[in-house]
Residue, then its C-alpha position, 0 to 999 in steps of 0.5 A: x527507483x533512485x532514490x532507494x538506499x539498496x542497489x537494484x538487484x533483481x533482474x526482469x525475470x527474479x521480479x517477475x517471480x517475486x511480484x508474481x507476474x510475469x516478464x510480458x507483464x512488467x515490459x507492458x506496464x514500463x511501455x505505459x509508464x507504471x514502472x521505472x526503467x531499470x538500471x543498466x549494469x554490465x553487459x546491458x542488463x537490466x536490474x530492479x529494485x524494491x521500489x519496482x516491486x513495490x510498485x508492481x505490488x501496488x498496481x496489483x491491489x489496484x487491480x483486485x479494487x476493480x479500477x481500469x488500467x486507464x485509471x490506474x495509469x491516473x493514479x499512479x500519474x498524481x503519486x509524488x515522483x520521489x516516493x520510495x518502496x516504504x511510501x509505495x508499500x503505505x499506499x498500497x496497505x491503504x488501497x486495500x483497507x478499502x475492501x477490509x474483509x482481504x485476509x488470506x490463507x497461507x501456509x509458511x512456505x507460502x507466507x515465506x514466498x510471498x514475504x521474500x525472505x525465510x521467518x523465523x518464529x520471532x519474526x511471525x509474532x512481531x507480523x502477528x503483534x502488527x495485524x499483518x496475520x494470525x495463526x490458524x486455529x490447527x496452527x499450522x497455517x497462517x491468515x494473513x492481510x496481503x495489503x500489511x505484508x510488505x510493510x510489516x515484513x519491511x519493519x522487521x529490520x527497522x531498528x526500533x523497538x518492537x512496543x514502539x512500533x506497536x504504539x505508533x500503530x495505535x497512534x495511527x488508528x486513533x488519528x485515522x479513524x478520527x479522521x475518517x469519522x469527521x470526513x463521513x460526518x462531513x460528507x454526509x451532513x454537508x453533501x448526501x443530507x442535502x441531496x437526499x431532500x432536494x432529489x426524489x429521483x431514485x436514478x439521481x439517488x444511486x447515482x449519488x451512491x456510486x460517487x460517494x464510493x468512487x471518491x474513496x481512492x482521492x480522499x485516502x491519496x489525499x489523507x495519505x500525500x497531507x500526511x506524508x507532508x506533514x510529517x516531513x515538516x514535523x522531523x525536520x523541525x524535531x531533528x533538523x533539515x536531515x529529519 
């Protein structure tokens, strides 16, 4: 992706492996527009970067939500053009809040693979610390939120202090589930209330029920693009236009 700092490096076949899918796989969601195309580098050959894996990522958890390659194509069609594999990665931890109980096992080898890079001790208390995973009781396994992984493991090299990142991660879960409750609150009081006492029809009633979980995926993009705007506006007026 362009606007990435680290060159694309990795070829169609090394992001294949580090997606876990295969090359058919990518050469068919470029063909739908689900992924950039590469950059050509010497001899024709293509690279990729973070920004495609963590699209691929994103597409992924799409996926195991049950959403249709049609809708998926939607979604990624209304996602700002210029996000970057960090924006990619929140969106992704996002979509899989939706099914909160995802956790996954691991053992390090797996954990290591999945993360792309070796971890050392450090580096799985500062995951752990973040709710990204928590070990095993026998200790020698790991549970981990494959939706976190990515960004925690991003977060690993960012130079901030390890409590900073803690309490920005408990500002972000006092505000969002703030929001959360006033849009439930509204949903409910302004919209299924009103429903449920003008519609006896028990068809009408789940049908009602279906949208209200259908419409999960466009509030949680819509919270996620106001959120990303407004903290644009905040950095540029605490530290300038470079904010």
């Amino acid at each position: 992706m362009a606007t990435e700092t680290e060159e694309p490096t990795l070829t169609v076949d090394e992001l294949a492996a580090r997606a876990g899918v295969t090359v058919r796989t990518i050469r068919f969601y470029s063909t739908r527009g689900l992924l950039p195309p590469p950059v050509i580098g010497p001899r024709r050959v293509g690279h990729y970067g973070q920004g495609h894996l963590s699209r691929l990522a994103l597409i992924e958890e799409l996926q195991h939500q049950g959403m249709t390659l049609a809708a998926i194509e939607r979604y990624v069609e209304q996602l700002p053009p210029d996000l970057s594999a960090h924006d990619l990665a929140i969106h992704r931890a996002l979509v899989a809040s939706w099914s909160p109980d995802s956790a996954e096992e691991a053992t390090r080898a797996e954990l290591e693979r999945r993360a792309g890079r070796p971890l050392g001790e450090e580096d799985i208390d500062r995951l752990a610390a973040m709710g990204v995973l928590e070990r095993d009781a026998a200790g020698d396994g790991y549970r981990l939120d494959p939706g976190l992984l990515r960004l925690g493991v991003q977060l690993l090299d960012v130079p901030i202090a390890h409590e900073t990142i803690l309490a920005a991660r408990t500002v972000l879960l006092e505000h969002t589930r703030s929001a959360a409750h006033e849009l439930t609150r509204l949903f409910r009081d302004e919209v299924w209330n009103p429903y449920r006492e003008r519609e006896s029809d028990p068809e009408h009633v789940a049908a009602m029920k279906s949208l209200s979980a259908h419409m999960q995926p466009m509030v949680v993009q819509a919270l996620v693009t106001a959120f990303q705007r407004s903290l644009k506006e905040e950095l540029r007026a605490a530290f300038g236009r470079e904010g």
